[in-house]
N, C-alpha and C positions, 0 to 999 in steps of 0.2 A: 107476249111471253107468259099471261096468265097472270099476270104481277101486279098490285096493285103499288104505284110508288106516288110518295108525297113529293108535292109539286113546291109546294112555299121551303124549301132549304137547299143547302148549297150542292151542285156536282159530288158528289162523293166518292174520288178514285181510293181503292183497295193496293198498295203496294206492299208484297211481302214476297223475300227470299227463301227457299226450302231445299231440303237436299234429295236425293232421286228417293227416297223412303219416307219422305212429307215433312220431315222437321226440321223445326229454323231454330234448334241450338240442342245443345248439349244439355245434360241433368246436374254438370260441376260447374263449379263456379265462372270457369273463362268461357268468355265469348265467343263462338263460332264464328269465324268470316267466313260467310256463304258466297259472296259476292267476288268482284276483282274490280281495279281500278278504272275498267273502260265504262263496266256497269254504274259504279258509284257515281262518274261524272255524269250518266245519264240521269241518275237518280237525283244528282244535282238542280240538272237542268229541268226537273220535274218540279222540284219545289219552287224554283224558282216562278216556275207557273201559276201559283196556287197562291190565295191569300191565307190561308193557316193549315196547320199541318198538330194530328191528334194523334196522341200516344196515351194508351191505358196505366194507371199509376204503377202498375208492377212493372212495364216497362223503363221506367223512371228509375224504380229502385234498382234494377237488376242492370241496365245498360249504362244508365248516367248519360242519357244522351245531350247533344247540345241543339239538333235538331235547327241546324242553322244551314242558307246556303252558302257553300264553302269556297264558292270563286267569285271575285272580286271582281270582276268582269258582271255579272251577273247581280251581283248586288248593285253596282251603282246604275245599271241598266234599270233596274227599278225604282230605285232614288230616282235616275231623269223622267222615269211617267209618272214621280209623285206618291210613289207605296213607297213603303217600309223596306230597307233593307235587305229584310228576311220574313216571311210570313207570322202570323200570330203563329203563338205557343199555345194547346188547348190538349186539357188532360181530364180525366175523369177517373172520382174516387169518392167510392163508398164511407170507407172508414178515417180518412184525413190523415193516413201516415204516409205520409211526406217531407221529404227533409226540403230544408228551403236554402239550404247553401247548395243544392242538386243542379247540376248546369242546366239544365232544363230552364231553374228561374235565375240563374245567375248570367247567362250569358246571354248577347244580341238586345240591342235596344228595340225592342217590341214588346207589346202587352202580351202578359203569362196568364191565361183563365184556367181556372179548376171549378169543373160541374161536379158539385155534390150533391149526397141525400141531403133533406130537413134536416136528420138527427147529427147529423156533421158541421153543418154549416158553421157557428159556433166557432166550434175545433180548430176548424183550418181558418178563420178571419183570426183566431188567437194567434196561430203557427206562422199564415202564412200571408197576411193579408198586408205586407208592406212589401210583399215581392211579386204579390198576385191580384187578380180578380176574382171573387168568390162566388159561384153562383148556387143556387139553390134548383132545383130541376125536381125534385118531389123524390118520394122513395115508395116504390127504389128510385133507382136513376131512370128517368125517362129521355131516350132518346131522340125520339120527335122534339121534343122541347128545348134539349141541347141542338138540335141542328136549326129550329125557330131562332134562336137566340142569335147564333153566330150569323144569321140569314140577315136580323135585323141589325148588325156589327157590320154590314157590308162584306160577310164573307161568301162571295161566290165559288169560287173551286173550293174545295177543301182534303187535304189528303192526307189519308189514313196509314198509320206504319205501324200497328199491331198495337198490343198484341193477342195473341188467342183469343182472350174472352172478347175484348173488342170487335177485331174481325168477323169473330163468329157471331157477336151481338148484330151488328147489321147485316148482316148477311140474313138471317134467318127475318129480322124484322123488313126485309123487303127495303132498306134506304141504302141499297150502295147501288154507282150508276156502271162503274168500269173495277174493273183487277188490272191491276199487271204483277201476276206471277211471275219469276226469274225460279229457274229449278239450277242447281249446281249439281255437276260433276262426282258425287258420293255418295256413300251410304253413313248415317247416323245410329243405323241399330241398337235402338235402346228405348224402348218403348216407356221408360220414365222420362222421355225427355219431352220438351213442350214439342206441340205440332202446331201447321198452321191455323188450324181452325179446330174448335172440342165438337163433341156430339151433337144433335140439331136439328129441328126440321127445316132444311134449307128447302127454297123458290125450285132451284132448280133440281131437277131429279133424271133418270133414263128417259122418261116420257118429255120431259120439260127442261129441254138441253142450253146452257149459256151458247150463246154468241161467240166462236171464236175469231177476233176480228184481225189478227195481225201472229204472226211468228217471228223472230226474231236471234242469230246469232249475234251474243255481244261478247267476243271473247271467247272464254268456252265455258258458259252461263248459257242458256236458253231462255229468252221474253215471252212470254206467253201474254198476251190484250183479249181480256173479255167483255164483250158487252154485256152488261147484266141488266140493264133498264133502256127502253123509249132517248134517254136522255144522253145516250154515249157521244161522246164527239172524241 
């Protein structure tokens, strides 16, 4: 593919919902549901796959997600081979504003990490270091080093659910292995609103096309599976 991709960290699936004009929410305060309920249970049974699952701190602040798997079925299926209930929690921030009563660290007994810069570390061990793990990863935030880290934590799959700058963070550095895009049914028209991915020089380009490996009706959502690296499975 042209791509040069680091081999010592974990699978790194891309899952993000967008509407037929590319964005996954709105510019006001509530939440878009992009999705429906046939897709979520898939998206369920995705995480349930994965040992930790990464969301960027703005997604944190704006969603409040709890980023847990939600059928019971599926958690204790993991419990009987010996993981965690629900995969790690793993977030990354710059500046350490993060609320620590945020379900993100509140809910699912598993370990919460937060990759920060040097100049934060500090900050969030004050804020948030009795509900997390704080790591240090240089500054800016280095990438590579946040996927060493979780490599050497035994985290082999690891999946990504935004947002923007995250997404687009790997993508352009060449360390994600698959996408699964879902595109919904509408138009969001409003160019202040977040999109999936910001500006970029992304791998892949017209000359230097992803892998489109799978299509998919779920409902009346469309799956879209890309291969983006050597490492797709």
């Amino acid at each position: 593919m042209g791509v040069t991709f680091v081999s010592d960290r974990p699978y790194v699936l891309l899952k993000c919902a967008m509407s037929l004009d590319g964005y996954i929410d709105t510019a006001g305060p509530d939440r878009l549901i992009l999705s429906n309920e046939e897709d979520l249970d898939r998206v369920d049974a995705v995480r349930a796959e994965c040992d930790a699952i990464l969301v960027g701190a703005n997604t944190i602040r704006r969603d409040n997600p709890r980023l847990m798997v939600r059928s019971p079925a599926r958690r204790d299926a993991r419990v009987a081979a010996g993981r965690p209930a629900t995969p790690l929690k793993v977030t990354l921030s710059r500046g350490g504003d993060l609320d620590p009563t945020a379900l993100f660290f509140t809910t699912g007994e598993v370990e919460k990490i937060v990759y920060t810069t040097s100049n934060a570390v500090d900050t969030l061990r004050q804020r948030l270091g009795a509900v997390a793990t704080i790591v240090d990863v240089g500054d800016p935030v280095s990438l590579t080093r946040v996927l060493a880290d979780l490599a050497e934590r035994g985290v082999g799959r690891l999946l990504v659910e935004g947002g923007s700058s995250v997404h687009t963070a790997l993508l352009t550095a060449g360390l994600a292995d698959e996408l699964q895009l879902v595109v919904a049914p509408f138009f969001v028209g409003d160019r202040t609103a977040p999109r999936f991915v910001n500006d970029g020089a992304f791998p892949w380009t017209s000359t230097n096309r992803a892998r489109l490996a799978e299509v998919r009706r779920v409902g009346d959502v469309v799956l879209h599976r890309y291969a983006l690296s050597d490492r797709f499975a």
